[in-house]
Each structure stands twice: as structure tokens, then as C-alpha cells.
C-alpha positions, 0 to 999 in steps of 0.5 A: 584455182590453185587453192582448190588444187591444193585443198583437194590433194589434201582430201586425197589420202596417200597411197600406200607402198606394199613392203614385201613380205618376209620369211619367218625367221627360226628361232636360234635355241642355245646348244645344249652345252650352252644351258644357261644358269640362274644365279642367286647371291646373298650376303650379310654383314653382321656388325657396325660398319659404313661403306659396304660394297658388294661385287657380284657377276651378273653374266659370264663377262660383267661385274655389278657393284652394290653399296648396300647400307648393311645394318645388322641381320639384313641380307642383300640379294642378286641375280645374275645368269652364267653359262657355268656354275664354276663362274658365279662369284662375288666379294663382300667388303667393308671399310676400315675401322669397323669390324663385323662378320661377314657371310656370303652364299651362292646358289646356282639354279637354287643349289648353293655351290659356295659359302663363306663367312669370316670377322674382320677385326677392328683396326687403328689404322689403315692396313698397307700390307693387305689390300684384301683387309675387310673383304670376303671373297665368295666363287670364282674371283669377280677380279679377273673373269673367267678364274676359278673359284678362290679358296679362303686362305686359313687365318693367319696368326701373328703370334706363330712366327714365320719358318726360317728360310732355308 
């Protein structure tokens, strides 16, 4: 009698429970002063060097690091979103010894907003002077979020000595 018990609760299905039903949530739409913005980075290395690395924001509080193999003429591209265009930013570096030019843009909503380009020059040896060595910054600085944009400095030559100090 038990057996058919059980193998009869087995045939029965289950009821199910209603879950009452919700309110349609509204959509959260951003502000208009909170427009968010597509950003399209590009580099490209130009010369013989291993070790590349490209650094680029891909939102308002996040970096990304790519390491690339860069041969000669092709180009890396990304995207990111930022909420303003002032804080797109990216870095192209290669490693000692190799020399190469270096070129990067940033276009925002497909208006390039920042370019630079710029040769590192072969090196015997490590420089301890200039951790920036081989490295090209592009945009607002991907060290330090939410800086303003970085301006390449003029080349320096070390043939002009240095002004005296007064």
C-alpha cells in the first residue's frame, strides 16, 4: 500500500506558487551632461623592436595593456568609452635596445583629438636617467587617471649645454 502511495504522488505534478507580478521598471537614461563617448586608439611602430606594449583608457577609471608583436606598417587598434573626450589617452613604448618610430592617434566619436609621433634612437645601454625612454605618450596621461592631456616636450639635444644656473 505504500508503494502505491508513492508511486502515485509521483504521477501527481506539483503545484505551482504564483509570484506576484512587478512594476515595469523605467529605464535610467543618462543626463545629457553625462553623453558617453566612443574612442578609437591606434598605433603603429615602425622598425625592429620586441617588447611592445601599449597602454590605453578604456573607460573614464580603467587601463588595458596590450603587447602587440608590431612588425613594420601594422597598426594596432582599440576602443574604449569615455564620458569626456579630454580623458582618451594612451602610451606606446618599445624596449631597449631597439630603435623605431612611433606613431599614435586618438579619434573621439571618429574626430581625431591627439596625435603624436616621435623615433627612439638605438641605445648600448639601459638609460637610468629617463624612464620614459622608448615610450610616446598620446592624450591624457593613462598613469594618473583623470589628468589632463600630456604635451610631448621638444627633443632635447646634448650637444646644446645646459644654461647656467643663477
Amino acid at each position: 500500500m505504500l508503494a502505491g502511495l508513492l508511486s502515485g504522488a509521483q504521477l501527481v505534478p506539483p503545484t505551482a506558487l504564483a509570484e506576484p507580478e512587478m512594476p515595469p521598471q523605467p529605464e535610467v537614461e543618462p543626463q545629457p551632461d553625462q553623453q558617453l563617448h566612443n574612442v578609437t586608439y591606434k598605433a603603429r611602430i615602425d622598425g625592429v623592436s620586441r617588447n611592445a606594449q601599449i597602454t590605453y583608457k578604456i573607460d573614464d577609471s580603467q587601463v588595458n595593456t596590450a603587447d602587440p608583436t608590431m612588425l613594420p606598417g601594422r597598426t594596432f587598434e582599440a576602443t574604449g568609452v569615455v564620458s569626456d573626450p579630454q580623458l582618451a589617452g594612451m602610451t606606446v613604448r618599445i624596449d631597449w635596445p631597439y630603435s623605431a618610430n612611433l606613431h599614435c592617434e586618438i579619434l573621439v566619436d571618429d574626430q581625431i583629438v591627439a596625435q603624436a609621433d616621435t623615433w627612439v634612437a638605438p641605445r648600448l645601454t639601459r638609460p637610468n636617467n629617463d624612464p620614459g625612454y622608448g615610450s610616446l605618450p598620446c592624450g591624457a596621461s593613462v598613469d594618473v587617471l583623470g589628468t589632463a592631456p600630456v604635451v610631448p616636450a621638444a627633443p632635447v639635444d646634448p650637444a646644446v649645454p645646459a644654461p647656467p644656473a643663477a
